[in-house]
C-alpha positions in Angstrom: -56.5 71.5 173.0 -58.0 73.1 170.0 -54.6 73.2 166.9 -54.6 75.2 163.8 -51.8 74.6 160.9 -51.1 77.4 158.9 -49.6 76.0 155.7 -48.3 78.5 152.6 -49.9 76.9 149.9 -51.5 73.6 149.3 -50.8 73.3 145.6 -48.9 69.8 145.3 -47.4 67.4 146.9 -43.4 67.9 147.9 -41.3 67.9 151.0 -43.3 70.7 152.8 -46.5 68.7 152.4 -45.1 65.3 153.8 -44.1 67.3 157.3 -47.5 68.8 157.3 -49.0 64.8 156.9 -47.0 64.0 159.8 -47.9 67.0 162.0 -51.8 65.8 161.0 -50.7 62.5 162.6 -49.7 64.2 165.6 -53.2 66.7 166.0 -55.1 64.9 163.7 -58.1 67.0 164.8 -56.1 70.1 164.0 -57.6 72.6 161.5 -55.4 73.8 158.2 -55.4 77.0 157.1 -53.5 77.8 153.7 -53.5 80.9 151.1 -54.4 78.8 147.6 -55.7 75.1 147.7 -55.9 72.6 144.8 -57.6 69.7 146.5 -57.1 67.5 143.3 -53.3 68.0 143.4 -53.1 66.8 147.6 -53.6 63.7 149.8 -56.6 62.0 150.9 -55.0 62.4 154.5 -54.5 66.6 154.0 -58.1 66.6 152.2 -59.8 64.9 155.3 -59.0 67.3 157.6 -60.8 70.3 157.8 -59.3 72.9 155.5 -59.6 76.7 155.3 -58.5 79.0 152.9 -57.7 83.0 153.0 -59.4 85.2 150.6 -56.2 84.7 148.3 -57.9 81.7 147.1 -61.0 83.3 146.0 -58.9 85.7 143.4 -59.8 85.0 140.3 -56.8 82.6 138.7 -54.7 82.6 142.0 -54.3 78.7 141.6 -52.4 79.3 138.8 -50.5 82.9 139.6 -50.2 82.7 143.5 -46.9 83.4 143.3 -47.2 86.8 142.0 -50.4 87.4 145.0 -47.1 87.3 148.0 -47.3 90.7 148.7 -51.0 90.3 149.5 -50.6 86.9 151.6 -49.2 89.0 154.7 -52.6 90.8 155.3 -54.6 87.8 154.2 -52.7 85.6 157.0 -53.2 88.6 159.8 -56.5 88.8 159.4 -57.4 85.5 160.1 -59.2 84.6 163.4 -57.4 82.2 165.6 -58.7 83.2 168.8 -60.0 79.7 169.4 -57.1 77.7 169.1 -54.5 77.2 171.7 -51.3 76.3 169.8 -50.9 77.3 166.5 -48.0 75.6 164.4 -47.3 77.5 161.2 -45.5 75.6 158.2 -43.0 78.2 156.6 -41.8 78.2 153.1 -44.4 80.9 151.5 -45.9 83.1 154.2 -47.7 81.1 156.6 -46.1 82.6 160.0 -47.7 85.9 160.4 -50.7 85.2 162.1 -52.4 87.1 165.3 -52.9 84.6 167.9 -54.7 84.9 171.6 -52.5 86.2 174.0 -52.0 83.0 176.1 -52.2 80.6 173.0 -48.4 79.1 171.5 -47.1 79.9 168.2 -44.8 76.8 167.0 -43.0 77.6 163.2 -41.7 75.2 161.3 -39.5 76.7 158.8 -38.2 74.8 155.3 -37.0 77.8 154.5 -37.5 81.6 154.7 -39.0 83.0 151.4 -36.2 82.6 148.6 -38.4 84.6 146.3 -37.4 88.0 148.5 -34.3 86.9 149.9 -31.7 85.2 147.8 -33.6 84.3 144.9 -34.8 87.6 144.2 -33.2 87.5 141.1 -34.5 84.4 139.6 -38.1 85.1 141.1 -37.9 88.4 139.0 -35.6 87.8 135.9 -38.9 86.5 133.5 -41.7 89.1 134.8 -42.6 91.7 132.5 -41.8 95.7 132.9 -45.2 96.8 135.0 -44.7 93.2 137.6 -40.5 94.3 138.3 -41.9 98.0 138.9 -44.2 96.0 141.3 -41.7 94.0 143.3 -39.4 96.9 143.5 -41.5 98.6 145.5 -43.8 95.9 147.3 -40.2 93.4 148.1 -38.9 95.7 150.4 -41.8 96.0 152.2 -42.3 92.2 152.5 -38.8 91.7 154.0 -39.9 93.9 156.6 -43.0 92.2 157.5 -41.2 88.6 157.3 -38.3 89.8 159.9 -41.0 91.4 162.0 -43.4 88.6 162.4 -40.5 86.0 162.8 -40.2 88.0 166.4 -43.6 86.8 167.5 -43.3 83.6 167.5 -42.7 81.0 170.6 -40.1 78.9 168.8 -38.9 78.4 165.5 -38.1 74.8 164.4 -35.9 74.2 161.0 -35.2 71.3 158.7 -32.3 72.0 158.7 -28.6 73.1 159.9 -28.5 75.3 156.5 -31.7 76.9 157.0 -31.1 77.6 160.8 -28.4 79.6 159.8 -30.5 81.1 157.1 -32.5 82.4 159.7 -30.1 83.4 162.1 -28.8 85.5 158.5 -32.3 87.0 157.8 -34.6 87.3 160.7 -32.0 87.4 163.5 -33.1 84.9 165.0 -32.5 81.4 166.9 -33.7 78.0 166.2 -33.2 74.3 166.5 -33.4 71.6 163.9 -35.5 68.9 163.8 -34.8 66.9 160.5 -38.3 66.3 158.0 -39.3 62.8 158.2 -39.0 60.0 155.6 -40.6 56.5 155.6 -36.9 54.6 155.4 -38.7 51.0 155.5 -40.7 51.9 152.0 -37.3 51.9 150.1 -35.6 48.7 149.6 -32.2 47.4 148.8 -31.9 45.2 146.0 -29.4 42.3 145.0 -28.4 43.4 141.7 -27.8 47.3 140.1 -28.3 48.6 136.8 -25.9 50.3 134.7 -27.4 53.9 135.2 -27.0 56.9 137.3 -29.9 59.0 138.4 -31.5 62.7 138.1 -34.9 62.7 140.1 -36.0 66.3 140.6 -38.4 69.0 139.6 -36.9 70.5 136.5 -36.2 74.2 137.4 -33.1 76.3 136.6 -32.2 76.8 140.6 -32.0 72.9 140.9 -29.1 73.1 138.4 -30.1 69.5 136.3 -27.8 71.5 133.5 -24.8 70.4 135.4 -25.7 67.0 135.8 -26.5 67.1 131.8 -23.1 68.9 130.5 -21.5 66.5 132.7 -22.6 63.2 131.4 -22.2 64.6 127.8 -18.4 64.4 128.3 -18.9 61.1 131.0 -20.6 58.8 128.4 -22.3 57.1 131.3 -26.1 56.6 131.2 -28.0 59.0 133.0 -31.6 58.7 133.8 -33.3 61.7 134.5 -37.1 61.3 136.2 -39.3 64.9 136.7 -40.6 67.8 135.0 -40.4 71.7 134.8 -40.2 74.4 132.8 -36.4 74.0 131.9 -36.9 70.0 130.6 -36.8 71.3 127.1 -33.5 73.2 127.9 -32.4 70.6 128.7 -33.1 68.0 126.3 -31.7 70.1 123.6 -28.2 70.1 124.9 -28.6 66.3 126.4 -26.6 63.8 124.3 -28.1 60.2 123.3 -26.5 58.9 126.7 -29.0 60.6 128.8 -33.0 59.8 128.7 -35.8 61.9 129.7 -38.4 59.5 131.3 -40.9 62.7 133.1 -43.4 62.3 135.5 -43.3 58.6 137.2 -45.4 57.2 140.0 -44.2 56.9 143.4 -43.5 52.9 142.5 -42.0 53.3 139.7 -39.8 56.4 141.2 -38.7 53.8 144.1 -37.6 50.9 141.6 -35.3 53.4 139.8 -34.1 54.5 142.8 -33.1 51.1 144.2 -31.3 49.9 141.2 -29.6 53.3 140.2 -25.6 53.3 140.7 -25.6 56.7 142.7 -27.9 59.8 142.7 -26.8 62.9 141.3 -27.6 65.7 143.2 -26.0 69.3 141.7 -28.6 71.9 143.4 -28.3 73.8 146.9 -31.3 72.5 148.6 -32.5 73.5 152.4 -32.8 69.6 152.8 -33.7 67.6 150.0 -35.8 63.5 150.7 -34.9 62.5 147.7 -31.2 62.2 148.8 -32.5 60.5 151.8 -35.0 57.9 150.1 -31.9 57.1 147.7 -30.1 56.3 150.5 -32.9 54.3 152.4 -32.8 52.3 149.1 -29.2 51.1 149.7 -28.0 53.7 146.9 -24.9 56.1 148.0 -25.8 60.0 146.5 -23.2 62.5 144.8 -23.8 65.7 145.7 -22.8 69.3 146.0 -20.8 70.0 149.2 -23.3 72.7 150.5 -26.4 73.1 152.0 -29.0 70.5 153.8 -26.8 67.6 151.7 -24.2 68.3 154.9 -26.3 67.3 157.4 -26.4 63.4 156.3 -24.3 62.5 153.7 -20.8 61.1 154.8 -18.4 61.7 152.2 -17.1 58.3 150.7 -19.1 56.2 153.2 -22.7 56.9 151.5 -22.3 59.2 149.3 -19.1 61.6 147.5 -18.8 64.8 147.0 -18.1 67.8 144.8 -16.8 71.4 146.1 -18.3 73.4 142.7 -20.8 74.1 141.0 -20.1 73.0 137.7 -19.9 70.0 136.0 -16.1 69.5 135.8 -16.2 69.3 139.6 -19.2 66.8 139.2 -17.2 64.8 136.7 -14.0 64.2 139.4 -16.7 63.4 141.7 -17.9 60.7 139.2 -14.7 59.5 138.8 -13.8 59.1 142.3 -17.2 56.9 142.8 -16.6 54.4 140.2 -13.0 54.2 141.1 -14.2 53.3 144.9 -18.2 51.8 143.5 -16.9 48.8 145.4 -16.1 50.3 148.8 -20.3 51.5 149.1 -22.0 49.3 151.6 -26.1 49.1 150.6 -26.9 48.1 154.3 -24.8 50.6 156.4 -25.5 53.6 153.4 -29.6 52.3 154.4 -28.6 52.4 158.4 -27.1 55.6 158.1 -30.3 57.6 157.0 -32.1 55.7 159.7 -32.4 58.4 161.6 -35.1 60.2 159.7 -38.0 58.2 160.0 -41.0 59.4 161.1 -41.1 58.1 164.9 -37.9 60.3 165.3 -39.6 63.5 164.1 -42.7 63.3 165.7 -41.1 62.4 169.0 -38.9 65.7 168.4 -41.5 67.7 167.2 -43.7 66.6 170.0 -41.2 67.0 172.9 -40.9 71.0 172.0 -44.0 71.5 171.6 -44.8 70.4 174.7 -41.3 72.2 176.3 -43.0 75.6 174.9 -46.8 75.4 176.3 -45.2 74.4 179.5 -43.6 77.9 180.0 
């Protein structure tokens, strides 16, 4: 069985990356196909396999603008030729799902999310772009909602990370799915005897993951707050941080796991489709606070691994706060670690594997 994996963007290395490793350990002779690829910037195990790119990638400084290339990904996806392979698994986030496949061949999609940059964070997507590039998406946006609810119809089955983003999809392409959690490798993370005295930010800093709350918050908590990442807001937000809080930036993935296993809680203030760093917080023992919406629902159980906060805003975060460290005591390392158990990576392949095989059966 010849397997092609159509991936948005191969750019860096997040959450959408480590399901595409682990589909690669299903079909590890499957072919990847992708708009923009910065080899540097991606695993050994991604870089192995064979990789092709769509004429996006040959536009002169599309590594660096992609983004602003989405209304030409649509015809740079359709026409690729795919006639040889007989399942095709796309790996939605950017467009990756709308693809011309042979008539008998299977279409799996695997959906983080549908495209937030036409949907509902338009606004955000548009807010910095100069006059001639809003003209642009004005006119080009509407046209690539059309195109993303019409080529979600041709496809066999569509898989989501999550409870939130099925319903996303129900909400935007009309459409059913089922949910097969992304994987995590829970036995990496370790629980620790002893805790520091610190609570944790790790996250890319970008205005949608809302790292301002956690900030304004621990300016009036006086706690320390350690906040591990970067982005184009990390200057924002180091002028309003008080001394409390310290900016550490990029870390490596050892250094990310030893903060994570001694840290009193994760904070956790964005609406996320899933979000592993919740999950590797809590695979290191560690309970999370976090926003009562979005992926966060699917796994944290309030006041048995995690607490948390109905608003937005960072007087909802600080109750939150105080309600933890009123209860710290009552946060079991070894049932918060057995409760995330669930989303290791022998449970997602056999999931991922069982539908795949349900659809080329039919």
């Amino acid at each position: 069985m010849k397997v092609a994996i159509i991936h948005y963007w191969l750019v860096g290395m997040r959450g959408g990356e480590k399901v595409l490793e682990s589909l690669i350990d299903l079909y590890p002779q499957s072919d990847i196909y992708t708009n923009v690829y910065i080899p540097s910037n991606i695993s050994d195990k991604i870089n192995n396999q064979k990789v092709y790119t769509t004429f996006i990638n040959n536009i002169p400084l599309s590594k660096k603008f992609y983004k602003y290339l989405l209304i030409l990904m649509p015809f740079a996806l359709r026409v690729l030729n795919l006639k040889k392979y007989d399942l095709i698994i796309s790996s939605e986030s950017g467009p990756s799902k709308g693809i011309v496949k042979r008539s008998n061949a299977k279409h799996i999609c695997y959906c983080h999310s549908p495209m937030r940059y036409i949907w509902d964070m338009k606004e955000d997507y548009t807010k910095n772009l100069n006059l001639l590039m809003k003209i642009a998406t004005k006119i080009f946006f509407p046209y690539l909602k059309k195109w993303d609810i019409k080529s979600a119809k041709n496809i066999d089955m569509i898989v989501t990370n999550s409870n939130f983003v099925k319903d996303r999809v129900r909400k935007y392409w009309n459409q059913n799915a089922c949910v097969v959690h992304p994987p995590v490798k829970i036995d990496e993370f370790n629980i620790v005897d002893e805790v520091d005295d610190y609570y944790l930010v790790l996250s890319q800093l970008v205005e949608y993951k809302r790292i301002d709350i956690a900030i304004k918050a621990f300016n009036k908590y006086n706690k320390k707050l350690v906040v591990i990442g970067e982005g184009d807001e990390l200057n924002n937000l180091k002028k309003i941080a008080q001394k409390n809080i310290l900016f550490l930036g990029w870390q490596s993935e050892e250094n990310k796991k030893k903060y994570l296993s001694r840290c009193k809680a994760l904070i956790f203030p964005g609406i996320e489709d899933f979000g592993i760093v919740p999950i590797e917080t809590m695979a290191s023992g560690r309970p999370v606070i976090a926003l009562k919406i979005g992926g966060a629902l699917d796994y944290i159980i309030n006041m048995e691994n995690g607490v948390f906060f109905n608003e937005q805003s960072s007087d909802s975060l600080l109750e939150a706060l105080n309600k933890f460290e009123n209860n710290s005591d009552k946060f079991n390392s070894d049932l918060i670690k057995k409760s995330v158990r669930k989303f290791n990576y022998t449970v997602f392949n056999q999931k991922i594997k069982k539908i795949i095989d349900d659809v080329r059966s039919k």
